[in-house]
N, C-alpha and C positions, 0 to 999 in steps of 0.2 A: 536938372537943367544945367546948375550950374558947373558939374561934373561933367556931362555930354559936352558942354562950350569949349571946358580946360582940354577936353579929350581933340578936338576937332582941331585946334589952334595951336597943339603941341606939333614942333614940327618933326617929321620925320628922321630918323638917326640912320637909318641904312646905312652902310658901307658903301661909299663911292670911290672910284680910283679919282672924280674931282677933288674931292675931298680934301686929297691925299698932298698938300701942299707945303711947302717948306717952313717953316715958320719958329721964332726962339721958342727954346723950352726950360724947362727945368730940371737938368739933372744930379752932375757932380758938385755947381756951385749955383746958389738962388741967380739967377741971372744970364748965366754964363749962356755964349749965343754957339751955335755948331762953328762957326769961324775962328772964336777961338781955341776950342776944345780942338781942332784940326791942325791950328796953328801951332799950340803946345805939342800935340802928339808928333806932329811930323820933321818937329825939328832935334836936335840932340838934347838934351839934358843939361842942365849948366852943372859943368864940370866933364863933362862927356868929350869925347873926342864927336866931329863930322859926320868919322866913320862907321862910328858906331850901327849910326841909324841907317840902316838898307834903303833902296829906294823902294822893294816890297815892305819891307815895314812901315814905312810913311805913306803907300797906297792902303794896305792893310789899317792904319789907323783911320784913310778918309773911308773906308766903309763900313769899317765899327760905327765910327761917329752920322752917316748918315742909317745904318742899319736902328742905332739906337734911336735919334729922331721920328723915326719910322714907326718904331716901338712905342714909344712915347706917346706922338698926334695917337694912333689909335686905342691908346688905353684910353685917350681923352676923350675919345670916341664913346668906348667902350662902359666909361665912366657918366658920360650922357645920357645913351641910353639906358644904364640901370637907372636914373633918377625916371627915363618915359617910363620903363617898367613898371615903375609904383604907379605913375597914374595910371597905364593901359595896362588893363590884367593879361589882355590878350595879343599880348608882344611878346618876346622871348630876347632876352641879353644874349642868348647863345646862336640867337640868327648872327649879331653882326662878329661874332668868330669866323663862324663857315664862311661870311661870304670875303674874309679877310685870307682863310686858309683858301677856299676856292681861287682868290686873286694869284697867290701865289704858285699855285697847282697850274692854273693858265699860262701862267710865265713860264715855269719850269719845261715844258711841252711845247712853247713857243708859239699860244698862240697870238696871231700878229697885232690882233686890237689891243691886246693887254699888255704886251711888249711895250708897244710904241708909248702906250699910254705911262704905263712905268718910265722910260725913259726920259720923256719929258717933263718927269718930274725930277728923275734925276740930273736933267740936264740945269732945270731952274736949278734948284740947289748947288751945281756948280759954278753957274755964272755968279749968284748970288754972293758964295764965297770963296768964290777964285782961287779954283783948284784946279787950273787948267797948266800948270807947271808941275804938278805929281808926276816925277814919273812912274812910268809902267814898268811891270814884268813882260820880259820880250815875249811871250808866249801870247799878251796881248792886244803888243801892236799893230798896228792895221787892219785891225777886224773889221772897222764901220765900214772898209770896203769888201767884203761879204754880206753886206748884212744886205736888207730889203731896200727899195728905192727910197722907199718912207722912213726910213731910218737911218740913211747914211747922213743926212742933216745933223746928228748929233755927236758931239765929240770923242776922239778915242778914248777919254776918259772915262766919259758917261757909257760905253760901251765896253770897258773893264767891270765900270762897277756893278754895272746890269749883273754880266755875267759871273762877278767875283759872287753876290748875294745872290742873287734868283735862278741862277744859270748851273752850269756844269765846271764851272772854275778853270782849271788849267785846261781840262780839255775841249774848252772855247777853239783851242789855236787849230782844232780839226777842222773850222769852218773854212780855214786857208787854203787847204786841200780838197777844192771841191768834187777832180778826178778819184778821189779816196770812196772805197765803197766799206770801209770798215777801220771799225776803230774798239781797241779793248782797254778797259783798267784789268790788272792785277796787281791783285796786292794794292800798291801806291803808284804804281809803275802806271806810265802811259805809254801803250802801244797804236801806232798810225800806218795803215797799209797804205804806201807809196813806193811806183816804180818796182812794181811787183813783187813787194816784200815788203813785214812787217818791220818796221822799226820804230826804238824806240827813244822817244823823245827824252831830250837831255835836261828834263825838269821832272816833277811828280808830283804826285797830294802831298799837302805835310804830314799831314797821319790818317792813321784809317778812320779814323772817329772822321775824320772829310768824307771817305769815300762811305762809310755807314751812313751819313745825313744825305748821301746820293740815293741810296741803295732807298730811304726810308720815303725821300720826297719822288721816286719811282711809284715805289709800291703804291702810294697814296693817287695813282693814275688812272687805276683799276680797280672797278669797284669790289669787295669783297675780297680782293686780294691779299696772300699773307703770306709772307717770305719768313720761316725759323726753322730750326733743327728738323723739323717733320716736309716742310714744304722748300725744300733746297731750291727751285727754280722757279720764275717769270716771266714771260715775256708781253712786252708794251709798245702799241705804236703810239711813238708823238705825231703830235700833230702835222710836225713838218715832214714827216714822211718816213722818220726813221725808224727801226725795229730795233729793241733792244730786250737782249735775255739779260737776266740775271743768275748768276749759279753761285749761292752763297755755303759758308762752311756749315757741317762736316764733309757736304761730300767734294770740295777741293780745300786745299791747305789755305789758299787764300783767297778773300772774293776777287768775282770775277762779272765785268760788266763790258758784253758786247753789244757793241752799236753798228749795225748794218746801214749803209744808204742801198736803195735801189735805185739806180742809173738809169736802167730801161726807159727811154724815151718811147716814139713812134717809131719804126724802124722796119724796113723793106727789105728781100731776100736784095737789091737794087744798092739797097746800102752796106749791105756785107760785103759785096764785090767793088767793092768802092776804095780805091788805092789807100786809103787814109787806113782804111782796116785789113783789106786783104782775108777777109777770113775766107773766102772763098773765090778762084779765079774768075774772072771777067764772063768767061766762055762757058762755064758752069752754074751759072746763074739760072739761065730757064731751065737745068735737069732741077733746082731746087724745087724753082716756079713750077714746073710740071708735077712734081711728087705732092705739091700741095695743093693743087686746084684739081689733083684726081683723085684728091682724098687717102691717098696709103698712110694704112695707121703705123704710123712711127715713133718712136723713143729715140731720145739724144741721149747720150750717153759720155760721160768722162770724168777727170776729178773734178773738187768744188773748184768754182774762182776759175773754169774753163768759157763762159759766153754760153751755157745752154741755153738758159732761158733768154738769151738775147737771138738765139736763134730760132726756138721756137714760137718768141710774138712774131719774127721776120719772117715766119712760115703763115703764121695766121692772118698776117697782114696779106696774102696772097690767095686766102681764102672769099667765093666769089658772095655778096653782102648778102644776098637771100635765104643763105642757109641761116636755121638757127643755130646758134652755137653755146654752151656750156661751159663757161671757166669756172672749175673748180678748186679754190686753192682752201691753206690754212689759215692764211694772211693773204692782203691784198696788194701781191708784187705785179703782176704781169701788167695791171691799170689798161685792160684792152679794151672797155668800156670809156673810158678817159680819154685812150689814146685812137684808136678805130671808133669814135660813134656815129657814123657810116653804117654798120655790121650790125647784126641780130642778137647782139648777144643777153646771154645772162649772166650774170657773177653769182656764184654762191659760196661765202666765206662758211667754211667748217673746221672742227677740228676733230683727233685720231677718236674722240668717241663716241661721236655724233657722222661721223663719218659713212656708215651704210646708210643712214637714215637721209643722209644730204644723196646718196646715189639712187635712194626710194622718190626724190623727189623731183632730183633731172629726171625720169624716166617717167615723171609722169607730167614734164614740160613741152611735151611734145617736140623735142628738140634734135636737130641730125647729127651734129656731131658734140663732141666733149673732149675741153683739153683739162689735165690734170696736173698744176703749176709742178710737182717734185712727186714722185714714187717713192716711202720711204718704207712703211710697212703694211697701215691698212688700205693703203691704194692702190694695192694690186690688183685685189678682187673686181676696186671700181674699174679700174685699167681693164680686167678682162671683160665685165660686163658692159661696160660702153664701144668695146670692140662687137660684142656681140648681139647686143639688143639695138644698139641704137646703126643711122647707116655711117658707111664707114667715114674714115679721117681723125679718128682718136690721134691724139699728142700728149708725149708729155718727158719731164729727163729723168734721171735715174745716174746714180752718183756708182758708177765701175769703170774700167779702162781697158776689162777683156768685154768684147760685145758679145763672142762668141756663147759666154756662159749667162747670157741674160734670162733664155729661157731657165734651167737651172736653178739659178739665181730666183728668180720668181715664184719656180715651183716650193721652194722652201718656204718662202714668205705665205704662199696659199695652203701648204701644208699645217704652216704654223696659227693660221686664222680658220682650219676649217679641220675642224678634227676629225679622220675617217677619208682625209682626202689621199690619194693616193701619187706619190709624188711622179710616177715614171706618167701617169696620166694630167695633171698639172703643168708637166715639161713640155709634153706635145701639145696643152691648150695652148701654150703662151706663143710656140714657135709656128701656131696656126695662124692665130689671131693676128700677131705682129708682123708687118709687111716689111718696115726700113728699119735700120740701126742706121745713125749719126755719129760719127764716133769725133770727138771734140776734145783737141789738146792745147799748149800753149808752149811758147819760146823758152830757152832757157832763162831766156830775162824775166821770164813771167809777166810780159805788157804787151805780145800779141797771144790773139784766141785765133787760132786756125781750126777747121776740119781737116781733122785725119782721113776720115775716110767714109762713103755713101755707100751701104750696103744692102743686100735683100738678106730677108731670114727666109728659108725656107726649110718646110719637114717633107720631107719622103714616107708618105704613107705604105709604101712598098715594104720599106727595112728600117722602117723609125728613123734613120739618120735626120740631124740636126745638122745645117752647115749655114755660114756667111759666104755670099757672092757678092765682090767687091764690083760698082758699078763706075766708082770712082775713089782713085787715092789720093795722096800727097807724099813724097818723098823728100825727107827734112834734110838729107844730105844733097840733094842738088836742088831742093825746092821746086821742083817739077811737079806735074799733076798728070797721071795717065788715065785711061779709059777701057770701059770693056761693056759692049751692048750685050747684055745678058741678062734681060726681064723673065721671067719666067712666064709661059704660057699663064696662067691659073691668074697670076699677077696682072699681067696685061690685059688680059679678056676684064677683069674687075675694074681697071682703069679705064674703059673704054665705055663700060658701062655707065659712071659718072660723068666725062667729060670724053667724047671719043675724039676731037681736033688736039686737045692737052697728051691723050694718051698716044697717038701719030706721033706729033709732034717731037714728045720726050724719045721716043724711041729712035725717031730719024735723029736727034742732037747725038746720043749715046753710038750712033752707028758712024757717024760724021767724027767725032772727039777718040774715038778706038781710031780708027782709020789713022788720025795725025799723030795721035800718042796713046798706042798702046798698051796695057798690064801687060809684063811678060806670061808666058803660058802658063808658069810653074807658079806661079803668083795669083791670090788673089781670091782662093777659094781655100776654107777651113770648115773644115767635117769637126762635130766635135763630139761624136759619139759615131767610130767609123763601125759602119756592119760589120766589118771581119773581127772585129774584136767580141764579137758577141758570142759565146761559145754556143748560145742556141742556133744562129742561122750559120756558124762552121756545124754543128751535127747537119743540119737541114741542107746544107750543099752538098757534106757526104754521102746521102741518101742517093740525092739525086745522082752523084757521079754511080754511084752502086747501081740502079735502078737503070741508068742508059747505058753501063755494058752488061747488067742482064739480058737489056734485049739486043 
C-alpha cells in the first residue's frame, strides 16, 4: 500500500517546454547567476584592448551561456526523474531524452508551437538579464520582421539566438528574401538565389563541424534515415514547406545543402497574362484556356528555374471541377488540393521505386485525367499510360529546350525501363500520345518566365514524320507574339469531343490572332525526322517513278 501511495503521489517528470524556465544554476562558480557569466564573457578581458572582443563574439558568449543553462535545467530534470525511476519500475530516464531531442527536432523544422514556445523562453531570459544591447551579426538583423505574426513580438535578439542554437545559423538571413526560391551551403559558403542569380553572401559557417551539426540535426528529421560514405544523398521537407537535399562527401568534394522554397501560390492562366508577369500576352490567354478545358495532353518544356510548373497548376486551375483528377508527384509541390479545393482531386506522393505501383493505383481510382508534377525517368511510362488508358488532358514538365526531340528523348527513357522495347516504336508512341509542347524560357536577367512558344506535336502515319507546328510564338528581339490557325483535323475533332463551344471557340481565337499577326510562311514548322532522308522511302519513290513510265 504503502509503495502504491509513494507511487501515485510522485509527480510526474516529463519534459515540458513549461518547464523549461530561466532560472540561477550552478556551473563555473557555486552561485554564479547567467548574468554574470554574460556579463564577464562579453566584455574584454582586463588587460585586453575593446577591440578585442567582436560583437559576434559577445553574441556567441550570450548563447553559450543560455545554451549551457538549457543544459543544466534539464540534466535537473533528467536527474529527477532517475530518482521516480527507482520508485516506478515502469518509467524509463530515456523517455525524458527523446522528448528533450524531439523538442529540438520540432524547432529545427520550424514547427510554429515549438518555436514560439522556445522563444519565449528565450525572451524571458533576456529581459531577465538585459541583453537587449548585444549586438548582432548583420546577417541577423531584422528578422522578427519575417517571422510569424505570433512571433514578431519578440526581440531581434531573442530571434538571433533562436536561430544561432536551434535554427540554421547564418543562413536565417534567407528568411529576408522571401522572393528567393533557393538557397545552397557549400562547403561553408552561403549561396541565395536572388535577382535571378545565385549569389553569394558575404559571411559563411565558421567551420564545417557547423554545417556537419546541420547535416546531423536534418538527418534526425526522417525516420530511418542515414546520410555516410554508402548513402551520399537526402532529401527532407520541413515543416514550413521547404525541401531540402543533402549531397554529402565522397561523391562531392564538399557537402552540399540545398534548400528549395515552392512559391506556387493559387494561380490562373488570368494571372499569367497579368502585366506584373507577362508570361503570356493578354490576347492569348483563352488559346491557353482552350487547350486546357479540351483536355490536349500536354508537356511544358524548358530549363530549371523557367515557371513550368507555375504554368501548369495555371492550366489545371482551368480545368472544369467535375472531372477527377490525379496529381502525381515525388514531393508535394503543385499543393492543388490546398490551392483548388473546389476540384476532384487526388494527391498521391510517390517515389522512383514505388512509382509503377502508385500508376497501378490511379488507374484503379476511377479517375479522368492525371498530371505528373516533373518527367525525370520513370515517369515516362506513367506519362504514356495516363495518355492512354485514362480520358485525355494528361500534364506534366520535362526539363529540355529542343521540343522537337521530346519524342526521342522519351523513347530512350522507355527503352531504358522496358527491356525489348523497340526505340523507333517508342518514338512514335510518345508523338501520338502528346498533343501540345509549351516551350518556356526566361530574360537574360533571369526574373521573367515567358512562353516561347504553343505548339502541336504531330506524327504522320503515312511516312512516320515527327514535326512541331507552331500555333503561337514570341520573338525576344522585338518581343512580339505572332499566330498561325493550324490545329490539326485528328486534334480538333478530339477537342470537340470534350468540350465542343472550347474547341469553336480556340480555333475562331487562333484564326482572329493569324489574321492581325501572322508566323511568317517559312516559319514555324520543324520536321524532325524528314522522310526524304530515309533511304527506305528514297528506294520506295524510285520504284514508283520506275513503275509510272513503265506504263
Amino acid at each position: 500500500m504503502a509503495d502504491s501511495r509513494r507511487s501515485s503521489e510522485a509527480p510526474s517528470t516529463r519534459f515540458q517546454i513549461g518547464q523549461y524556465r530561466p532560472e540561477p544554476w550552478k556551473t563555473h562558480d557555486a552561485g554564479a547567476s547567467p548574468a554574470a557569466f554574460i556579463q564577464t564573457s562579453a566584455v574584454p578581458r582586463t588587460g585586453e584592448p575593446a577591440a578585442a572582443v567582436s560583437r559576434k563574439a559577445a553574441f556567441d558568449q550570450a548563447c553559450s551561456a543560455f545554451k549551457e543553462m538549457a543544459d543544466v535545467r534539464f540534466s535537473g530534470v533528467m536527474q529527477r526523474g532517475a530518482a521516480t525511476v527507482r520508485l516506478q519500475s515502469d518509467r524509463s530516464a530515456g523517455d525524458e531524452a527523446e522528448a528533450f531531442v524531439e523538442l529540438e527536432n520540432k524547432a529545427i523544422i520550424g514547427v510554429p508551437e515549438t518555436v514560439t514556445a522556445i522563444m519565449e523562453q528565450i525572451q524571458t531570459y533576456v529581459d531577465q538579464y538585459g541583453l537587449h544591447q548585444v549586438e548582432l551579426p548583420d546577417y541577423y538583423i531584422g528578422l522578427k520582421g519575417y517571422a510569424r505574426a505570433e512571433q514578431q513580438r519578440y526581440s531581434d535578439i531573442t530571434h538571433a539566438m533562436f536561430h544561432e542554437i536551434y535554427g540554421f545559423k547564418a543562413l536565417a538571413c534567407w528568411k529576408k528574401y522571401p522572393d528567393s526560391y533557393a538557397a545552397q551551403i557549400i562547403g561553408t559558403s552561403i549561396w541565395i538565389h536572388h535577382n535571378g542569380r545565385h549569389e553569394r553572401m558575404p559571411f559563411q559557417f565558421a567551420s564545417t563541424q557547423e554545417v556537419d551539426k546541420i547535416i546531423r540535426a536534418l538527418t534526425r528529421q526522417k525516420e530511418d534515415a542515414i546520410v555516410n560514405l554508402y548513402n551520399t544523398t537526402l532529401e527532407i521537407d520541413l515543416y514550413t514547406g521547404e525541401r531540402v537535399t543533402l549531397t554529402v562527401k565522397p561523391d562531392v568534394k564538399h557537402d552540399v545543402i540545398t534548400f528549395r522554397r515552392f512559391l506556387i501560390g493559387r494561380v490562373t492562366v488570368d494571372d499569367l497574362a497579368h502585366e506584373a508577369r507577362r508570361t503570356i500576352p493578354p490576347e492569348a490567354a483563352l488559346l491557353l484556356k482552350g487547350i486546357s478545358k479540351t483536355h490536349c495532353n500536354l508537356i511544358i518544356v524548358g530549363p530549371p528555374g523557367t515557371g513550368k510548373s507555375t504554368t501548369l497548376k495555371a492550366l489545371l486551375a482551368e480545368r472544369a471541377d467535375h472531372y477527377t483528377g490525379a496529381i502525381i508527384e515525388k514531393h508535394y509541390e503543385l499543393a492543388a488540393g490546398r490551392d483548388f479545393p473546389e476540384k476532384k482531386l487526388i494527391e498521391r506522393i510517390t517515389h522512383e521505386g514505388t512509382f509503377h505501383h502508385a500508376m497501378d493505383q490511379v488507374l484503379r481510382f476511377d479517375v479522368d485525367y492525371a498530371i505528373i508534377g516533373e518527367v525525370r525517368r520513370v515517369e515516362a511510362e506513367g506519362a504514356m499510360l495516363a495518355c492512354e488508358r485514362l480520358l485525355k488532358g494528361f500534364g506534366s514538365t520535362y526539363h529540355t529546350w529542343k521540343p522537337e526531340t521530346v519524342p526521342s528523348q522519351f523513347a530512350r527513357l522507355l527503352c531504358g525501363l522496358n527491356p525489348g522495347a523497340r526505340f523507333a516504336e517508342e518514338e512514335k508512341r510518345v508523338a501520338e500520345n502528346i498533343d501540345i509542347l509549351i516551350v518556356q524560357t526566361q530574360d537574360t536577367s533571369r526574373t521573367r518566365k515567358r512562353i516561347k512558344s504553343i505548339m502541336e506535336l504531330r506524327y504522320n502515319r503515312h511516312n512516320g514524320e515527327i514535326s512541331t507546328h507552331d500555333w503561337a510564338r514570341w520573338d525576344e528581339r522585338t518581343d512580339t507574339w505572332s499566330y498561325r490557325a493550324d490545329i490539326s483535323e485528328r486534334l480538333f475533332r478530339e477537342m470537340r469531343e470534350i468540350q465542343p463551344e472550347w474547341a469553336a471557340a480556340t480555333a475562331e481565337l487562333l484564326r482572329r490572332l493569324e489574321n492581325a499577326a501572322p508566323i511568317r510562311p517559312d516559319e514555324g514548322v520543324v520536321v524532325y525526322n524528314p522522310a526524304e532522308v530515309n533511304p527506305l522511302v528514297r528506294i520506295e519513290r524510285s520504284l514508283d517513278k520506275l513503275a509510272s513510265r513503265s506504263v
